[in-house]
N, C-alpha and C positions, 0 to 999 in steps of 0.2 A: 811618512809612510802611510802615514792615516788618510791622508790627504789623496794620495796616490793610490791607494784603493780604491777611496770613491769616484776618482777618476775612470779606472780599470771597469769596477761593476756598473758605472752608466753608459759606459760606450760599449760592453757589452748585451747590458739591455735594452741598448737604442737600436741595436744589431740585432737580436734575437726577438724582440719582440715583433719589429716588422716582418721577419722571416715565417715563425709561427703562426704570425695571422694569415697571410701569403700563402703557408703552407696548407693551413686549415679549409681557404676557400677555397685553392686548384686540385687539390683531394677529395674535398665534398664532390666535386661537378663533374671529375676525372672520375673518380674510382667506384662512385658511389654505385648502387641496385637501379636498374629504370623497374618505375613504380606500374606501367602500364600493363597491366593484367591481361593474358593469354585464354579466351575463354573458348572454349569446344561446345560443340551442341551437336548431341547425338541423335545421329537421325533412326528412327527404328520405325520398317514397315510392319503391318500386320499381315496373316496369314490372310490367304484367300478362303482358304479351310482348315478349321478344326475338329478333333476327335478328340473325346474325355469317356473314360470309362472308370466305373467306380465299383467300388467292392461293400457293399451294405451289411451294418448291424442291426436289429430295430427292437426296440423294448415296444409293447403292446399297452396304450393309455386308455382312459375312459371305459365304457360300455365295449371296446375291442379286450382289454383286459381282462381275465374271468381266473387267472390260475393265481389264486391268494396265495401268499408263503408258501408258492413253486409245489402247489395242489391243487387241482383242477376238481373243481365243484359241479358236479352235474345238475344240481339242483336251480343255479344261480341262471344256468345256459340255458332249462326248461323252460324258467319263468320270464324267459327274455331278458335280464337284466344285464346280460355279458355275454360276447360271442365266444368267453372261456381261451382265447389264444392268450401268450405271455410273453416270448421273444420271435425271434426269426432273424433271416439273412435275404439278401437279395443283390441284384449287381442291376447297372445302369447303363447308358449307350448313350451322350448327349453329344449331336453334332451343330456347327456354326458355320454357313455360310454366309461370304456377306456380298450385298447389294451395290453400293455406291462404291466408286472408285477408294476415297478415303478408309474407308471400312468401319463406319462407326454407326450401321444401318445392317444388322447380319436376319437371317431368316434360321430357326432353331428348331431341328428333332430330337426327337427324346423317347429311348424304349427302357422300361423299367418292368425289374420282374422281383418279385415281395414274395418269400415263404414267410408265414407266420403259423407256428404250432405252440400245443400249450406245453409241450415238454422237449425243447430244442435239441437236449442231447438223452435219447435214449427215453426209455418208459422208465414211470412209478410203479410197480409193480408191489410197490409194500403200503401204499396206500391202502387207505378204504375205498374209494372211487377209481373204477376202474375207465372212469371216460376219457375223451381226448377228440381233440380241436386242430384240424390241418387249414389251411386257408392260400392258396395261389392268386396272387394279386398280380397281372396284368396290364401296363398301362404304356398307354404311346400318346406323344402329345408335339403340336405343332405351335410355333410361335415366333413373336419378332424380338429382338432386342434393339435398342439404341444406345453405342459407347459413346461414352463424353471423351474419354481419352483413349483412341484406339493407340498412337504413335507411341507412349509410354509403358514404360514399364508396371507401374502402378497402374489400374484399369478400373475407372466408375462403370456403370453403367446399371441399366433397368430394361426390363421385360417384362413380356404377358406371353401365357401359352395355354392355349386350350388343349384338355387333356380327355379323353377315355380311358376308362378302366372296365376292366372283364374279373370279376371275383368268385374263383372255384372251387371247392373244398369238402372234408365230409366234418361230420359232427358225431359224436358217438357220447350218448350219457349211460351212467349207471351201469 
């Protein structure tokens, strides 16, 4: 009986092991995933023109600065040292047209307009200093850009723009 199992289990494994290998290589090549990668490439034109409008905050730095711990010093505005402004608001107009078929060559306007006062919302009226600093800032400016990547979504690029400004205002000390 001993005999004739070992009989039984090597004719079955002489059976089944060809089958499994058999089986293993007509299922890899049959069944398996194709490895060959499907790639898309997005084409994206650019506009011929652009329009950006912006809505401004501005804190007042340096010698434009003059209203210390949100007090406007008239003394500081006499002696020239500060033109006494501290915040303001302003809005922008930046448009893009561009040049070369590609669009990575655009020609750039730009109108900007700056309030800067030294008490943005409302008067001190419980101060000692009774002064105050209006200031209308003016500016349009004309220039080129050059995009590295007009076609993408991400966008390099660099510019120059020659600008004028027009700056009108009153001043009132003490």
């Amino acid at each position: 009986m001993n005999n004739n199992f070992k009989n039984i289990s090597y004719g079955i494994l002489k059976f089944i092991l060809p089958a499994a290998v058999l089986m293993f290589i007509f299922t890899n090549t049959l069944y398996s995933q194709k490895t060959q990668i499907k790639r898309y490439m997005i084409v994206r034109s650019t506009p011929s023109y652009t329009l950006q409008f912006n809505i401004d905050y501005n804190q007042s730095l340096l010698e434009l600065s003059g209203a210390y711990n949100d007090d406007y010093q008239s003394e500081v505005v006499y002696d020239g040292e500060s033109f006494g402004a501290d915040k303001g608001y302003g809005a922008s107009i930046l448009s893009k047209i561009i040049l070369n078929e590609r669009g990575s060559i655009r020609f750039t306007q730009s109108l900007t307009f700056n309030r800067l006062l030294s008490y943005t919302f409302g008067t001190k009226e419980t101060v000692a200093d009774n002064g105050r600093a209006n200031y209308n800032c003016f500016t349009g400016g004309l220039g080129f850009e050059y995009n590295f990547t007009p076609a993408h979504r991400f966008k390099i690029y660099m510019g120059a723009e020659l600008n004028a400004s027009l700056i009108n205002g009153d001043v009132k000390i003490w």
